[in-house]
N, C-alpha and C positions, 0 to 999 in steps of 0.2 A: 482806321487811321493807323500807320502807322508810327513807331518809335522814332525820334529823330535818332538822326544818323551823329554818331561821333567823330570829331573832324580827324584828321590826321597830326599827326605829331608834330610837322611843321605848320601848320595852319592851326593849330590850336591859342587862344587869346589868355594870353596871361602877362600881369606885371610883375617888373621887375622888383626886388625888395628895395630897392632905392626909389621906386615910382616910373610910370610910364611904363610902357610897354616892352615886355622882354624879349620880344621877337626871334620865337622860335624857328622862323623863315632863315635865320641867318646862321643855323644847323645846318641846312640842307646840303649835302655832300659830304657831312662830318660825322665822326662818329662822339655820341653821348654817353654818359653816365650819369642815368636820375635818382637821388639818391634823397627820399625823403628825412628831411635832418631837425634836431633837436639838441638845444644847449644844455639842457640837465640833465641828459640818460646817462644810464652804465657804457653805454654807447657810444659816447661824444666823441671819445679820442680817438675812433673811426678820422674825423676831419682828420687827422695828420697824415693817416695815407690817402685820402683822398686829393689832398693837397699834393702828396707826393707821386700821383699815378696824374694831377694838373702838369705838374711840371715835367715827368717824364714824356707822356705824350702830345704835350701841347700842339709843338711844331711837325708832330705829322697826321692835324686836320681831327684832333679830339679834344674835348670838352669835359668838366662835369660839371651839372646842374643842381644844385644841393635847393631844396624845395621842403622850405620850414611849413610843420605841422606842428598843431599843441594838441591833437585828439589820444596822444596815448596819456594817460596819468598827469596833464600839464605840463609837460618837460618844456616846452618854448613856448611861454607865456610874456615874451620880451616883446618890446615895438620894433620896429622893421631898424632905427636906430641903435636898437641896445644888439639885437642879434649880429647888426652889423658889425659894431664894436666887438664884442663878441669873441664874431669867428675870426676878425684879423688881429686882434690883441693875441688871443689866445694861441691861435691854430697857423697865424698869416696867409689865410685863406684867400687868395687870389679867381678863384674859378668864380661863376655868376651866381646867384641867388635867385629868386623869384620870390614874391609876393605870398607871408604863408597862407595858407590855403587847409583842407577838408581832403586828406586821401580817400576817407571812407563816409559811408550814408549816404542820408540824402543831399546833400551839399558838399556831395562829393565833386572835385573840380574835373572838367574834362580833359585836362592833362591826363586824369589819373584814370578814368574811364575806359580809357586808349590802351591801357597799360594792366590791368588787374586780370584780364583773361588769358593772360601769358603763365603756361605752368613752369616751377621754378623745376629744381633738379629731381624735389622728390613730389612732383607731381600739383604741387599747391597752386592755387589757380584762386582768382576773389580777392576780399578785403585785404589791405595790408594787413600784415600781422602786429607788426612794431616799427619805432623808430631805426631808421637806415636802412632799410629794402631798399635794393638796388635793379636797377633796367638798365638794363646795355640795348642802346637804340643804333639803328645799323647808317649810313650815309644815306638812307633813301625813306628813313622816319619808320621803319619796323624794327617790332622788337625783339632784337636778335639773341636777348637771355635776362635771364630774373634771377636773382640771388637774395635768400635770405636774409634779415637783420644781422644774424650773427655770423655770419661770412665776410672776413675781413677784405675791404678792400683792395691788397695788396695780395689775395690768394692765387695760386697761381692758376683756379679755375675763371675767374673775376679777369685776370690780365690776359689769360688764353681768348678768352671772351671774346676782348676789347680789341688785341690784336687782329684778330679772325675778321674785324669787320674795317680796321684801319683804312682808312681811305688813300695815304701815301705813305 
């Protein structure tokens, strides 16, 4: 018997952190940035460039997906309410959310399944490490680069990335 197959990035089933379905079908042709997130790291203030690489490339066909986890140290231990608050009090984070979820183990989500065998620049490949590991996902649901936790979003390897896969 074989393993099941892991879906593709756009056909992967996941909710939105406000509920229902986040429909990663509505990607398709756009370029991503998945970016496992949490509200009490050393970390967090990541969200303001991320927010600022939302609004730089919004309108030509790019995304980021900030995809709350609590598996490192408890860092996002909030309800799908409070993170929301959150990140728009805090950060005015505009981009989407999703439903927090398990990047690593066994209950690990298949989002993230899809995603872990991508080696990043120095070769790192498997579990997330920490909170805000980022995947630059290309307009056709492969993943076109993996970035570190401590690589600021705003790096100009991270934007070279992004750009490279721009869809317009």
């Amino acid at each position: 018997m074989s393993a099941p197959s892991t879906p593709a990035f756009h056909d992967v089933r996941i909710d939105a952190l406000t509920g229902g379905p986040a429909d990663l079908a509505r990607y398709r042709g756009k370029a991503v940035l998945v970016v496992n997130v949490a509200s009490r790291c050393g970390l967090t203030p990541q969200y303001a460039a991320l927010e600022k690489l939302q609004q730089r490339y919004a309108d030509r066909g790019f995304t980021v997906l900030g995809v709350p986890c609590n598996q490192f140290m408890g860092q996002e231990p909030g309800s799908a309410d409070e993170i929301a608050t959150f990140c728009s009090a805090t950060y005015g984070v505009t981009f989407p959310l999703t439903e927090k979820i398990d990047v690593n183990g066994e209950q690990r989500h298949p989002l993230y399944a899809g995603l872990v065998d991508t080696p990043d620049a120095e070769g790192h490949t498997g579990d997330i490490r920490w909170n805000f590991e980022k995947f630059v996902i290309a307009p056709d649901g492969t993943v076109a680069a993996r970035f570190g936790p401590r690589t600021e979003p705003d790096a100009p390897e991270v934007t070279a990335a992004i750009e490279a896969v721009l869809p317009a």
